[in-house]
PDB file of N, CA, C and O in Angstrom:
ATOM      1  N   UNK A   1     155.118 124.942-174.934  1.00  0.00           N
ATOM      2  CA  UNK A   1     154.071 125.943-174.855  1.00  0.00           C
ATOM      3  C   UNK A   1     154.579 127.252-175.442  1.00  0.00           C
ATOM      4  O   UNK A   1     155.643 127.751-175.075  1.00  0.00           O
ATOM      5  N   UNK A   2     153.769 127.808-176.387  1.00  0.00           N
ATOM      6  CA  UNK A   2     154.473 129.238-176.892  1.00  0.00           C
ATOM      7  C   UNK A   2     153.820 130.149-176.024  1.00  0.00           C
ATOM      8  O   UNK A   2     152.730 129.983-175.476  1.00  0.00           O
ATOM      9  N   UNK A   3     154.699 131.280-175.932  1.00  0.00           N
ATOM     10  CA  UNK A   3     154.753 132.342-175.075  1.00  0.00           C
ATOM     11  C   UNK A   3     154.707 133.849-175.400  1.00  0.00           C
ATOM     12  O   UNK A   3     154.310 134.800-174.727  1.00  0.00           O
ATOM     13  N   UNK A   4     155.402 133.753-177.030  1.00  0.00           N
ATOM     14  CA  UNK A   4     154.640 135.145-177.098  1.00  0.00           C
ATOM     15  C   UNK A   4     154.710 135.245-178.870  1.00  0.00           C
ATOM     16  O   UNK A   4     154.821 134.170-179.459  1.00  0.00           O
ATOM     17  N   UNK A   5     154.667 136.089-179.416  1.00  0.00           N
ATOM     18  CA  UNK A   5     154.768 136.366-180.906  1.00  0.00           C
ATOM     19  C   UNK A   5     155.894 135.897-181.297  1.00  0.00           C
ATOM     20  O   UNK A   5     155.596 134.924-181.989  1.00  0.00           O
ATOM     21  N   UNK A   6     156.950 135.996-181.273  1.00  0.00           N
ATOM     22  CA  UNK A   6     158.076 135.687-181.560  1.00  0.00           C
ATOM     23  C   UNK A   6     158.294 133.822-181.638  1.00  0.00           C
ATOM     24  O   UNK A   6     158.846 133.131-182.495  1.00  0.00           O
ATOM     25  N   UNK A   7     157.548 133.423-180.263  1.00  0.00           N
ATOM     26  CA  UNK A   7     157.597 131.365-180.408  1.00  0.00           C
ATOM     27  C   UNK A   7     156.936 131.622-181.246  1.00  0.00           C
ATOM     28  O   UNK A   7     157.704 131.477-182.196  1.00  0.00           O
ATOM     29  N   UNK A   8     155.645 132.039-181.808  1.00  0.00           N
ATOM     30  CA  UNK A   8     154.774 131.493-182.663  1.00  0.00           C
ATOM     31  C   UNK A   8     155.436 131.457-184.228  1.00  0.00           C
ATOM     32  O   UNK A   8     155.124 130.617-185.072  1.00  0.00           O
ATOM     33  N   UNK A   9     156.236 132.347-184.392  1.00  0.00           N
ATOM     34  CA  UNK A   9     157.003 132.367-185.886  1.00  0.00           C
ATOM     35  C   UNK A   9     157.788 131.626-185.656  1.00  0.00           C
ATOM     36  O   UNK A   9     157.854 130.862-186.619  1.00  0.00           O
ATOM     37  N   UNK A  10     158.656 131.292-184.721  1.00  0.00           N
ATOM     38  CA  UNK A  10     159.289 129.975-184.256  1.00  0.00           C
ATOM     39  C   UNK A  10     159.018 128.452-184.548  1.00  0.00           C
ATOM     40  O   UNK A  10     159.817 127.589-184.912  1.00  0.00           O
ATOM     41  N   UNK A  11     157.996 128.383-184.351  1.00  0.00           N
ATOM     42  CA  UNK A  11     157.330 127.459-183.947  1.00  0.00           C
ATOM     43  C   UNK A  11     156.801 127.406-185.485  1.00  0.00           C
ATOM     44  O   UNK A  11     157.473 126.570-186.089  1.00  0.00           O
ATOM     45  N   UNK A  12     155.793 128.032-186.354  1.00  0.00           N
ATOM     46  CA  UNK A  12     155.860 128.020-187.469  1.00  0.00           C
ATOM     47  C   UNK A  12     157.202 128.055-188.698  1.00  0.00           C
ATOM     48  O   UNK A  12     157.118 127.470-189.778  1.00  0.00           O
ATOM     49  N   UNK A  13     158.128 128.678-188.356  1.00  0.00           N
ATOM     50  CA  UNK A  13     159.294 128.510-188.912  1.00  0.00           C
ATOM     51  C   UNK A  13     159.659 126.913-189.120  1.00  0.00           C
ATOM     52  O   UNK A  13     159.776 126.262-190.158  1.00  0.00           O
ATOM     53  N   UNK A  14     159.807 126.495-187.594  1.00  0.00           N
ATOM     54  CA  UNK A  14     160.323 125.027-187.814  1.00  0.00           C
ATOM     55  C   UNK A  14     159.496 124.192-188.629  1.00  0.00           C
ATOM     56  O   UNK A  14     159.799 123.721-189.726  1.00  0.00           O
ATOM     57  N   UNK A  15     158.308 124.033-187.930  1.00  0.00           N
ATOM     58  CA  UNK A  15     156.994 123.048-188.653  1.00  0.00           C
ATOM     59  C   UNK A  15     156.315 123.232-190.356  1.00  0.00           C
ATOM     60  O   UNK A  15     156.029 122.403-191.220  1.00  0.00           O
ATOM     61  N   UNK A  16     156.256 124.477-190.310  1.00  0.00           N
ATOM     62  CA  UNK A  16     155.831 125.047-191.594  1.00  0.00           C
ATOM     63  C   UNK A  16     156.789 126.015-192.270  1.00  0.00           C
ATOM     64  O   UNK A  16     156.391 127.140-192.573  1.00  0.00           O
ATOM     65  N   UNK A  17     158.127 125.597-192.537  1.00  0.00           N
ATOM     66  CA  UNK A  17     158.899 126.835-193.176  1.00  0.00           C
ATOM     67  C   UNK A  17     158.115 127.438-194.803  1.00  0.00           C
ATOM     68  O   UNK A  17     157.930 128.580-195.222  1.00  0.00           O
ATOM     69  N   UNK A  18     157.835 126.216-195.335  1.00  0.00           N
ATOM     70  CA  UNK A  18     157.395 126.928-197.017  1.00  0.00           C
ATOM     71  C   UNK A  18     156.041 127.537-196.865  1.00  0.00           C
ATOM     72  O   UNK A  18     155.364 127.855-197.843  1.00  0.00           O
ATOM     73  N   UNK A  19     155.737 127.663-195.898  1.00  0.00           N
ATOM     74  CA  UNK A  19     154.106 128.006-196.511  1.00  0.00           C
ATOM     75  C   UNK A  19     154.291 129.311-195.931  1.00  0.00           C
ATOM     76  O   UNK A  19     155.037 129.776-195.070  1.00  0.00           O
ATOM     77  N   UNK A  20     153.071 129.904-196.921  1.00  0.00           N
ATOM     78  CA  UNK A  20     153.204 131.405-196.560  1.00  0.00           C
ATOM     79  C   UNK A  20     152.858 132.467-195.620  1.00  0.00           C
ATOM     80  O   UNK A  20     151.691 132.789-195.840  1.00  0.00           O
ATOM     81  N   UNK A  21     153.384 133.182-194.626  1.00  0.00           N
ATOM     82  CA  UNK A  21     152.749 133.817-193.650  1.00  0.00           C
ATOM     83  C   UNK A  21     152.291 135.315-193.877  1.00  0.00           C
ATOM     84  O   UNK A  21     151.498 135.942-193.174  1.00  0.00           O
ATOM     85  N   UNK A  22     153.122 135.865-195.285  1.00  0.00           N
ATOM     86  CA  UNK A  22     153.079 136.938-195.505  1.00  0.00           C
ATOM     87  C   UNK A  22     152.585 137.455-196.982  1.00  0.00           C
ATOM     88  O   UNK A  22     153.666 137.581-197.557  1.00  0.00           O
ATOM     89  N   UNK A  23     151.903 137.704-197.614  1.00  0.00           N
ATOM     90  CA  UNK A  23     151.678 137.988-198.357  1.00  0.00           C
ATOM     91  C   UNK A  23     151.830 139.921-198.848  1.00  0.00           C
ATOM     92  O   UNK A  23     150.907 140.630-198.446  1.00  0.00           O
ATOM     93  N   UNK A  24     153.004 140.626-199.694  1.00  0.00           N
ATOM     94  CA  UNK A  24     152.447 141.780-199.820  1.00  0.00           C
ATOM     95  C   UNK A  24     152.709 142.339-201.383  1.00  0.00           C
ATOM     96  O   UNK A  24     153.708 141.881-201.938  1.00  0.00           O
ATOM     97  N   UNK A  25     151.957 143.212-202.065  1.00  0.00           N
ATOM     98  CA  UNK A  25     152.633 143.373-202.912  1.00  0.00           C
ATOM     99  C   UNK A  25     152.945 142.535-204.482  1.00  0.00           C
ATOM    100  O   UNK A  25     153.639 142.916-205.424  1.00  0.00           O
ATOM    101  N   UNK A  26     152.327 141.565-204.360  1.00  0.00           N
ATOM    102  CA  UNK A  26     152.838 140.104-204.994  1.00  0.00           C
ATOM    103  C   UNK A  26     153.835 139.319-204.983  1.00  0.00           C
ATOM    104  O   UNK A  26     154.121 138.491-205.848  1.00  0.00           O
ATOM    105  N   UNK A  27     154.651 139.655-203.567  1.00  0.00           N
ATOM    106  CA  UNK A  27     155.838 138.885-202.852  1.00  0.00           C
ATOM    107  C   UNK A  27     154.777 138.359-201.866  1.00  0.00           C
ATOM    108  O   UNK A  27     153.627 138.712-201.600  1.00  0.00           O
ATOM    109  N   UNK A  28     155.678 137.281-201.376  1.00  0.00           N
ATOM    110  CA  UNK A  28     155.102 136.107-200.354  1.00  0.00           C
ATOM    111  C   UNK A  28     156.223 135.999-199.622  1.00  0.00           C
ATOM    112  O   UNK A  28     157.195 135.730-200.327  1.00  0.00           O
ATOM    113  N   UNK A  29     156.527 136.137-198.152  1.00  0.00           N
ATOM    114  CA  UNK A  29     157.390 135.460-197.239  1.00  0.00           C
ATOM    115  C   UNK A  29     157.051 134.643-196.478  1.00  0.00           C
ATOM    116  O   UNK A  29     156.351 134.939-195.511  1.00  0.00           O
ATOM    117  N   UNK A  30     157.522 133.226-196.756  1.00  0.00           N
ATOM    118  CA  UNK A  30     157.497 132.015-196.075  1.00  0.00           C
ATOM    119  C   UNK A  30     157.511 132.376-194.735  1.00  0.00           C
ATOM    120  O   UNK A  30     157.410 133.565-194.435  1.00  0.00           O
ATOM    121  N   UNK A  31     157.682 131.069-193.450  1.00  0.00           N
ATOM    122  CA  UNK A  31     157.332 131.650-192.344  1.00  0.00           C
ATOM    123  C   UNK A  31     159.021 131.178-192.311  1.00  0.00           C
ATOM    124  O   UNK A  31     159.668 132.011-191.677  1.00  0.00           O
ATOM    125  N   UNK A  32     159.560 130.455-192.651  1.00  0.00           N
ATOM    126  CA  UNK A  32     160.815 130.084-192.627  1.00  0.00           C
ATOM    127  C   UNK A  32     161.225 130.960-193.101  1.00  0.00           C
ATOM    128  O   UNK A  32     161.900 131.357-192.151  1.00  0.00           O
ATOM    129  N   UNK A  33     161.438 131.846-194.062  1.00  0.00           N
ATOM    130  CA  UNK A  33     161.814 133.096-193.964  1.00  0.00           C
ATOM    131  C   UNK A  33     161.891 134.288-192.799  1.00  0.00           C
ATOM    132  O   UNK A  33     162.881 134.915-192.422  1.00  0.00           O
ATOM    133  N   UNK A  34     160.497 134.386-192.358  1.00  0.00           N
ATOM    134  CA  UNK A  34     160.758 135.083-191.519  1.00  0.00           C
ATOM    135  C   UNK A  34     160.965 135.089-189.970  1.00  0.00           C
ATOM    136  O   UNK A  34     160.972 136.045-189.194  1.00  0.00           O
ATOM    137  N   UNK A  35     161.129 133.775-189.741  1.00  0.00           N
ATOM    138  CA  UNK A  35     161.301 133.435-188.931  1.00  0.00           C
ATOM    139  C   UNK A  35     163.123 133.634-189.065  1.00  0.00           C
ATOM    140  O   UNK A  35     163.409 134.254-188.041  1.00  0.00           O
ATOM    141  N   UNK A  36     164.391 133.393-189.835  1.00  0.00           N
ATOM    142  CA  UNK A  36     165.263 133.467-190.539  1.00  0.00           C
ATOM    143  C   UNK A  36     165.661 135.138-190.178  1.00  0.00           C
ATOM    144  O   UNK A  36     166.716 135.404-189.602  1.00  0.00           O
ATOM    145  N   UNK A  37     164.588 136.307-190.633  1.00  0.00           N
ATOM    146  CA  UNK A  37     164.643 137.619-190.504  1.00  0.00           C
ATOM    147  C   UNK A  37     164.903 138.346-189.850  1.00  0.00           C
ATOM    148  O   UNK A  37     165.736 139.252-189.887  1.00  0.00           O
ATOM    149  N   UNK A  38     163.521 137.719-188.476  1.00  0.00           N
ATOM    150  CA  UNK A  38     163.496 138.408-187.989  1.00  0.00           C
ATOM    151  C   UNK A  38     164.795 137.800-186.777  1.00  0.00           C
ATOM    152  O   UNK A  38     165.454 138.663-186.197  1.00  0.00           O
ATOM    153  N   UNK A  39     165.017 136.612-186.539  1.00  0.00           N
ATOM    154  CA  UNK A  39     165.884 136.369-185.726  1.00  0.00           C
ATOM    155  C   UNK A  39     167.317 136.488-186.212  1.00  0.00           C
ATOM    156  O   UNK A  39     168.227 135.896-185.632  1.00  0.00           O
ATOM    157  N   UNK A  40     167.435 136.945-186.846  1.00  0.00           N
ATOM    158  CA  UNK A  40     168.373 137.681-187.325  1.00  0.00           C
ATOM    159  C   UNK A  40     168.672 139.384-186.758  1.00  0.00           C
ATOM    160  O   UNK A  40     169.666 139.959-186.314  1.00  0.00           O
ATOM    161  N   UNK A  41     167.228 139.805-187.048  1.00  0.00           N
ATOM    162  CA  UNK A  41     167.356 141.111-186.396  1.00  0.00           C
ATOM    163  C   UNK A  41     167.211 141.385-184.939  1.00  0.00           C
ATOM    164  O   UNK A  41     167.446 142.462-184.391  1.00  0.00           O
ATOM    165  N   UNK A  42     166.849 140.423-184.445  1.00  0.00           N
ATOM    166  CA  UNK A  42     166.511 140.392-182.902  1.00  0.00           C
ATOM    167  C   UNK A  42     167.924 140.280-182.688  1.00  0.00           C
ATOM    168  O   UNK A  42     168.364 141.104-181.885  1.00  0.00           O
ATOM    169  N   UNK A  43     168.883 139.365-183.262  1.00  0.00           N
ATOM    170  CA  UNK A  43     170.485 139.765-183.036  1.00  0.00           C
ATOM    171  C   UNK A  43     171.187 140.710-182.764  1.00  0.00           C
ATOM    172  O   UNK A  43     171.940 141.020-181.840  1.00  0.00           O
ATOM    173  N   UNK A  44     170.770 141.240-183.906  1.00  0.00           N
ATOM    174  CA  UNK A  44     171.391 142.834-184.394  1.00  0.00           C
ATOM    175  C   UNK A  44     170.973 143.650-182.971  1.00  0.00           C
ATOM    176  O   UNK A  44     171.861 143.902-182.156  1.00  0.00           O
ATOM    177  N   UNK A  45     169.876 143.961-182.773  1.00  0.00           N
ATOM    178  CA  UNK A  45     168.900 144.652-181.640  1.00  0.00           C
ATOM    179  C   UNK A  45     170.126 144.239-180.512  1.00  0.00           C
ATOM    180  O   UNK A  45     171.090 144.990-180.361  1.00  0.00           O
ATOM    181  N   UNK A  46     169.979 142.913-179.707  1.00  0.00           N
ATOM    182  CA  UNK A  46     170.720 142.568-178.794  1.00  0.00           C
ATOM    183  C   UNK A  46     172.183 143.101-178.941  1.00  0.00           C
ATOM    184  O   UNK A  46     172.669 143.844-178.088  1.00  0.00           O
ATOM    185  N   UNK A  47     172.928 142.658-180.154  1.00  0.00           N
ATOM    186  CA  UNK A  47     174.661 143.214-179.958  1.00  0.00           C
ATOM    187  C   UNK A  47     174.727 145.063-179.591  1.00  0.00           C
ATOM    188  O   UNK A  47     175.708 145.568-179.044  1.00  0.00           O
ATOM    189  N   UNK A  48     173.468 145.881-180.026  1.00  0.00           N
ATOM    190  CA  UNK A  48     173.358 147.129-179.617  1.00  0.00           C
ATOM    191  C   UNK A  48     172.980 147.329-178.044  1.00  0.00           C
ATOM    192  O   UNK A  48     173.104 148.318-177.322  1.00  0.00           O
ATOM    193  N   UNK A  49     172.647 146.474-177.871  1.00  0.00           N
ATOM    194  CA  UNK A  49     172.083 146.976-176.176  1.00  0.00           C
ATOM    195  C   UNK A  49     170.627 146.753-176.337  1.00  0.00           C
ATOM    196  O   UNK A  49     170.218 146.761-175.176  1.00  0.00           O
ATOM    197  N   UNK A  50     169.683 146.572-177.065  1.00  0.00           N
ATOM    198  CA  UNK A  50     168.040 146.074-176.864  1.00  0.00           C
ATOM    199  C   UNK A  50     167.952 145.040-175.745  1.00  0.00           C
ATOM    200  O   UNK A  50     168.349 143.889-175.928  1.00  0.00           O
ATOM    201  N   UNK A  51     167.427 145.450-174.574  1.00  0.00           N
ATOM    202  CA  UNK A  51     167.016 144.470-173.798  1.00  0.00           C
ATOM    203  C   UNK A  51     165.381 144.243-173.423  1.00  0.00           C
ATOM    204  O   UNK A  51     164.496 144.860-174.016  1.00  0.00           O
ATOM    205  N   UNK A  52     165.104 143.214-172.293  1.00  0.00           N
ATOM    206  CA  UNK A  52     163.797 143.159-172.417  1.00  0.00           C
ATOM    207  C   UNK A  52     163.489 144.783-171.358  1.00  0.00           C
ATOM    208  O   UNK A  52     164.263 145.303-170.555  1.00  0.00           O
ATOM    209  N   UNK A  53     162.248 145.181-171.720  1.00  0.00           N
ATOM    210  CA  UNK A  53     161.776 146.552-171.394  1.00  0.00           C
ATOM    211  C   UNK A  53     162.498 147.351-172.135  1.00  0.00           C
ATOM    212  O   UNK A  53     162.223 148.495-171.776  1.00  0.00           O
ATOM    213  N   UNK A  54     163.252 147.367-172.952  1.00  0.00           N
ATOM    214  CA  UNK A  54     164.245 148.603-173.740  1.00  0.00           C
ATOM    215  C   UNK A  54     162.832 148.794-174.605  1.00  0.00           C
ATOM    216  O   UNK A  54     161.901 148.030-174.861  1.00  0.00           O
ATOM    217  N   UNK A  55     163.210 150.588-175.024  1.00  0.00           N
ATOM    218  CA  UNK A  55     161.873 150.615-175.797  1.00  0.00           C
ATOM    219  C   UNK A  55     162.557 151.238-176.793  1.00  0.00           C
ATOM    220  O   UNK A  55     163.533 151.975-176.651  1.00  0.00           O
ATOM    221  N   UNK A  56     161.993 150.907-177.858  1.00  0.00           N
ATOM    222  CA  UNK A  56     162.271 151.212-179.521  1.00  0.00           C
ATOM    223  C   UNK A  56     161.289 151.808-180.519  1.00  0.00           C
ATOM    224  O   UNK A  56     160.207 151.235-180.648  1.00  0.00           O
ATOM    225  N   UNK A  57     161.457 152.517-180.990  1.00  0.00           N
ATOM    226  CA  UNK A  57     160.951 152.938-182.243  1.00  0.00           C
ATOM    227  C   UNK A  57     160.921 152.764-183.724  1.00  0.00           C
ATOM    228  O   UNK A  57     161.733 153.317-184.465  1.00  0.00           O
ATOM    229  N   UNK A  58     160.052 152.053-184.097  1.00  0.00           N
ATOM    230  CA  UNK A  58     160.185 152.091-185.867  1.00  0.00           C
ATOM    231  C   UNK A  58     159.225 153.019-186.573  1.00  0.00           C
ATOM    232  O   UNK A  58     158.099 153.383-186.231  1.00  0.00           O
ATOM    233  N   UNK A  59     160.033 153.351-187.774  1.00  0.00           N
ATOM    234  CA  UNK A  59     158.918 154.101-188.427  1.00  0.00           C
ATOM    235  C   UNK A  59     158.845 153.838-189.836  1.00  0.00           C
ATOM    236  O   UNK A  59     159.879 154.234-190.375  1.00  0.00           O
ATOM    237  N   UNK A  60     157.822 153.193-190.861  1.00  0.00           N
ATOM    238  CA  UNK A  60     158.201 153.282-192.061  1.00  0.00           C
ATOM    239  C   UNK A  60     157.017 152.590-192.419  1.00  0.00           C
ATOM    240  O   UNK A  60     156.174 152.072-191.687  1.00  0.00           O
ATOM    241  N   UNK A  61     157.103 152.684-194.119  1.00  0.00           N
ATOM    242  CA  UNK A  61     155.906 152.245-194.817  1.00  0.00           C
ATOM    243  C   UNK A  61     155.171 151.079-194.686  1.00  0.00           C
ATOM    244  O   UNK A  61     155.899 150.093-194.570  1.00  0.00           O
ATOM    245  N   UNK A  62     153.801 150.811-194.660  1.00  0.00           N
ATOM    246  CA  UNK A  62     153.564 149.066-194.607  1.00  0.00           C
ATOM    247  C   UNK A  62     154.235 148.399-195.206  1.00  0.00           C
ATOM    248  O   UNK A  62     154.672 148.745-196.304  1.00  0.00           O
ATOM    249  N   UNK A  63     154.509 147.225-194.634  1.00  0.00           N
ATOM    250  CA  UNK A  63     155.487 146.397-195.395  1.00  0.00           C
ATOM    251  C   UNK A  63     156.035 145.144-194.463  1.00  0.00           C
ATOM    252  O   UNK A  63     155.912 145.146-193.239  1.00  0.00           O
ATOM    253  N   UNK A  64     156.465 144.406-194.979  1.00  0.00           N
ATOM    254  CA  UNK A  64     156.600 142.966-194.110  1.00  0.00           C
ATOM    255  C   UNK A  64     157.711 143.280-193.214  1.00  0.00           C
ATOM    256  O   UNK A  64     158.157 142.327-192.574  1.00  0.00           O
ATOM    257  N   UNK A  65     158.338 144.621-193.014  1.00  0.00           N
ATOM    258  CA  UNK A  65     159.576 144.720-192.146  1.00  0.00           C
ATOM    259  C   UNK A  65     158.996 145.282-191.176  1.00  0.00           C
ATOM    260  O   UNK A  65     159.709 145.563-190.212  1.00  0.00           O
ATOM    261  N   UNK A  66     157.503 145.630-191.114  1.00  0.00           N
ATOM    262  CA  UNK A  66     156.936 145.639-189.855  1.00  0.00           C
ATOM    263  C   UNK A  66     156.955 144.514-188.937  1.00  0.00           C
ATOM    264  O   UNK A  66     157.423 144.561-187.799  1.00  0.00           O
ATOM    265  N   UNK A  67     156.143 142.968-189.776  1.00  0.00           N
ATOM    266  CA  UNK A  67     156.394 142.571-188.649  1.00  0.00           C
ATOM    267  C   UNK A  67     157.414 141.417-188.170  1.00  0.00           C
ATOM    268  O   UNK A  67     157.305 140.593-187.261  1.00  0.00           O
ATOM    269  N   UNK A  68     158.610 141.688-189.254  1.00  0.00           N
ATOM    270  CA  UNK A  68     160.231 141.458-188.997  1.00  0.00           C
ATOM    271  C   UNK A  68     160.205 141.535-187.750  1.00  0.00           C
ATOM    272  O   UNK A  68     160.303 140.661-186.889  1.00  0.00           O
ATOM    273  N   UNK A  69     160.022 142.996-187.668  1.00  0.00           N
ATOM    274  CA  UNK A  69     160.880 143.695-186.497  1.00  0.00           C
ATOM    275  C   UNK A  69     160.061 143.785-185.023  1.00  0.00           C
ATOM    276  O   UNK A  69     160.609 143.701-183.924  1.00  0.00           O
ATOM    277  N   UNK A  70     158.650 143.971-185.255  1.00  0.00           N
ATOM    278  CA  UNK A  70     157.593 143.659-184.148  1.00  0.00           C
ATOM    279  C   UNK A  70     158.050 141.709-183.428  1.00  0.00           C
ATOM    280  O   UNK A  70     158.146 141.079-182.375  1.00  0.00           O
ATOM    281  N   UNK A  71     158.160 141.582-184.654  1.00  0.00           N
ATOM    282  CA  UNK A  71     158.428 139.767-184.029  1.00  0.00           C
ATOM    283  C   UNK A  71     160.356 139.555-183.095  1.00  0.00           C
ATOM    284  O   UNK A  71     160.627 138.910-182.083  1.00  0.00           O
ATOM    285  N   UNK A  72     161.378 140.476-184.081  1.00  0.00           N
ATOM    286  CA  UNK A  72     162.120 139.984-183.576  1.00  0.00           C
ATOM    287  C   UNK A  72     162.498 141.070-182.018  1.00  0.00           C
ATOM    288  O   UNK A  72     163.383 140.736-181.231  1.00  0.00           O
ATOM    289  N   UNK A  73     161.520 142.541-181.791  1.00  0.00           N
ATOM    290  CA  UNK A  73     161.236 142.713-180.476  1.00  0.00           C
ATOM    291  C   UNK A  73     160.647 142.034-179.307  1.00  0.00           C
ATOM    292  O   UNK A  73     160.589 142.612-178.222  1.00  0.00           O
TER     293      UNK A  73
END
């Protein structure tokens, strides 16, 4: 059963890595990509101290590292 944003790129990652979830720009990121990304950055987040309820701030242009980083929060 998925549980929140993060299974669902999960969950698409595994089942559907090539197909596309992201379109911007005339780049495309697979979901296996970002699934790849963002759990990658959800790493990064954790070795700093990000825990659950820790609250964070991003700020920056539209762009698929929005929801990198929304997913790997």
């Amino acid at each position: 059963m998925i549980t929140s944003f993060a299974g669902i790129i999960r969950t698409h990652g595994r089942e559907r890595p090539d197909h596309p979830a992201i379109e911007f720009e005339g780049a495309t990121l697979t979901f296996g990509a970002l699934d790849e990304r963002s759990s990658r950055l959800a790493n990064a987040f954790a070795a700093v101290g990000v825990r659950a309820e820790s609250r964070v701030a991003f700020l920056d242009k539209n762009g698929p590292e929005f929801f990198e980083t929304t997913f790997a929060l």
